[in-house]
N, C-alpha and C positions, 0 to 999 in steps of 0.2 A: 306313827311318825310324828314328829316335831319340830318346832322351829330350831333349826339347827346351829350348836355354837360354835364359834370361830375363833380362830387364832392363827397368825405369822407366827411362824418360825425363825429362829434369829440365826441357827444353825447352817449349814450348808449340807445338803442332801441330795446324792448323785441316785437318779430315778432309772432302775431299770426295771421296773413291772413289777418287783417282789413286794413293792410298796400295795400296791390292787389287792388287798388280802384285810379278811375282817378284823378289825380291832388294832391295826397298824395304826391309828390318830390316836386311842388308848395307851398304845403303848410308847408314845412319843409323846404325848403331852398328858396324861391322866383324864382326859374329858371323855366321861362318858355317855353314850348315848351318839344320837345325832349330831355330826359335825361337819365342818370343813375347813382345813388348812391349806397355808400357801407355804412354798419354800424356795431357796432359789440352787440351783444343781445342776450337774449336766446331765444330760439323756442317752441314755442307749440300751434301747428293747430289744431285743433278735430271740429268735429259735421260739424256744416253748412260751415267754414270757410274752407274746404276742398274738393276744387275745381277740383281736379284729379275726376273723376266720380269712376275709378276701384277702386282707394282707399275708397272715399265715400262710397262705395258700400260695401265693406268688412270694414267697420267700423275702420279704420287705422287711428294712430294721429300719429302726425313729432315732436317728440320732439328730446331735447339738451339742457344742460345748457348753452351754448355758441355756439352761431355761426358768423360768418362771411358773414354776408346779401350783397346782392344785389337788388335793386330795377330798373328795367329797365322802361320806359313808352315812346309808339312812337305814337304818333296821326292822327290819317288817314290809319291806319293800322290792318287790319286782322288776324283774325285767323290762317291762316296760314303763313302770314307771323308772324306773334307771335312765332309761332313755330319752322319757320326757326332761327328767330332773336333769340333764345332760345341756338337753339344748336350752332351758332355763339358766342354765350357767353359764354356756357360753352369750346368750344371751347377754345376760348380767354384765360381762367381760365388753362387748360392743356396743351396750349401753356405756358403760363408761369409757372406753375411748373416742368414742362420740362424742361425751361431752369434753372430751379434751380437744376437739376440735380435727382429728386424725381426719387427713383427706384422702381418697381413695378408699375409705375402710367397707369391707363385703361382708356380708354373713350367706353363707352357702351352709343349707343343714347344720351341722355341726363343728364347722370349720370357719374361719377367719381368712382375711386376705386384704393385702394391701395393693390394690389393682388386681393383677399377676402373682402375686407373690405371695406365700401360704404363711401366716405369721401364726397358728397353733396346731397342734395333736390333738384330739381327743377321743377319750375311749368311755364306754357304760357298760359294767356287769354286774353281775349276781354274787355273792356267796350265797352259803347254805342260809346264814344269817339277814344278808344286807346286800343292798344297792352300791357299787360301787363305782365311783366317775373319775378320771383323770383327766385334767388339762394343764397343755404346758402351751405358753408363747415365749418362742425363741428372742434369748436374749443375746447371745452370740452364734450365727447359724454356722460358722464352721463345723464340716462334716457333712450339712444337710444334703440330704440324696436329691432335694429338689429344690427349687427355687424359692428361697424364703425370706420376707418377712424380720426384721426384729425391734424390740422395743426401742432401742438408742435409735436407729435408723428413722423412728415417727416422733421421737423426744419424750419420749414417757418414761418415766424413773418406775422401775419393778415396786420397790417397796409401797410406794405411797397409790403406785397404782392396785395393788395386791390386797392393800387396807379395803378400801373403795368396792373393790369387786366381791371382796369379804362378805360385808357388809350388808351389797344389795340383793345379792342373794342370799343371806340368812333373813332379813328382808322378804322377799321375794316366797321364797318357803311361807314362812310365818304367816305371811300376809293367807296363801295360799288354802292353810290349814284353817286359820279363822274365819274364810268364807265358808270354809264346808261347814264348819260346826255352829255356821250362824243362819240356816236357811233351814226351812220346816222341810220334811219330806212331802211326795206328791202319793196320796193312796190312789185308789180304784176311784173313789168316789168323791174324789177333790177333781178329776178328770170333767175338759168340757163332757157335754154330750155330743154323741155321734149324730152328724147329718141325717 
C-alpha cells in the first residue's frame, strides 16, 4: 500500500455500484496504483449492486438525485483493512465539515448526520485485487428512502469541499504508512522481562 493519489472529476458520474470494481479510478483517469476520487452524480444502488449483506438482505436501494461520490481503491489490501480505510475517510469527511463549522454534525461508525438526519452512504469491500470504499453525501436528497441530510442545507459547496477531504485523507494514509515504516520492530529479546 501507499500514499494514495487524488483527483476531482470534473465530469458528472451517475453512481450505481458498477463503479465498486478494480481499476474503475484507472480507467477514468489513468492514475495508477493507489487512489481516490470524487465526483458529483446521482445514486441508485438496488438488486445485486448492493454489497452491504444486511441491506441486501432487507431489500434496500441508496438513492438521491445528487450526490457527492467518492471512490477510494488500495491494492494489496483487505477486508479489514477496507474497513478501517473506510472509517478513516469518513473520518476525513467530518473533519472537515467540522472545520466548516457545521452544527449538529455526528459521526456514528461509518455514517454522518446532521442531528437526525443521515447526510452519507458508505460501503467497504474486496476485489480479488484491492480494497474498495464508497462514499457519497447527499447533495440533493430527493428520492431518499429516509431522512436526510444535504450539502446546500449545512452551506457547504461539494467542489471545494471534495478538494479538502481529497486531500486529508491522502494525507491521512501517507502520514499512516510513514509511521509504520519508521519504527524499529520489537524481537523476543527487546522484550521487558517477566515478573
Amino acid at each position: 500500500m501507499r500514499k494514495p493519489s487524488f483527483m476531482l472529476l470534473k465530469e458528472r458520474i451517475n453512481y450505481d455500484g458498477s463503479q465498486l470494481r478494480p481499476h474503475w479510478v484507472y480507467y477514468q483517469t489513468g492514475i495508477v496504483g493507489d487512489a481516490v476520487v470524487a465526483f458529483v452524480g446521482a445514486c441508485r444502488v438496488e438488486g445485486a449492486s448492493v454489497v452491504d449483506v444486511t441491506d441486501a438482505r432487507a431489500g434496500r436501494v441508496v438513492v438521491a438525485k445528487d450526490m457527492l461520490h467518492f471512490i477510494a481503491e488500495h491494492f494489496g489490501a483487505g477486508l479489514l483493512e477496507a474497513s478501517l480505510l473506510q472509517r478513516l475517510l469518513v473520518f476525513c469527511c467530518f473533519e472537515a465539515l467540522s472545520a466548516r463549522g457545521v452544527a449538529g454534525l455526528i459521526r456514528r461508525g461509518d455514517d454522518l448526520f446532521v442531528g437526525a438526519a443521515k447526510l452519507s452512504v458508505s460501503v467497504a469491500t474486496v476485489s480479488p485485487v484491492s480494497a474498495l470504499i464508497h462514499l457519497g453525501l447527499n447533495i440533493d436528497k430527493t428520492g431518499c428512502p429516509v431522512n436526510a441530510a444535504t450539502l446546500p442545507e449545512i452551506g457547504v459547496t461539494p467542489d471545494e469541499l471534495a478538494q479538502d477531504i481529497l486531500r486529508r485523507y491522502a494525507d491521512e494514509v501517507g502520514d499512516v504508512i510513514d509511521s509504520a515504516v519508521t519504527v524499529s520492530p520489537v524481537t523476543p529479546h527487546d522484550a521487558p522481562p517477566t515478573p
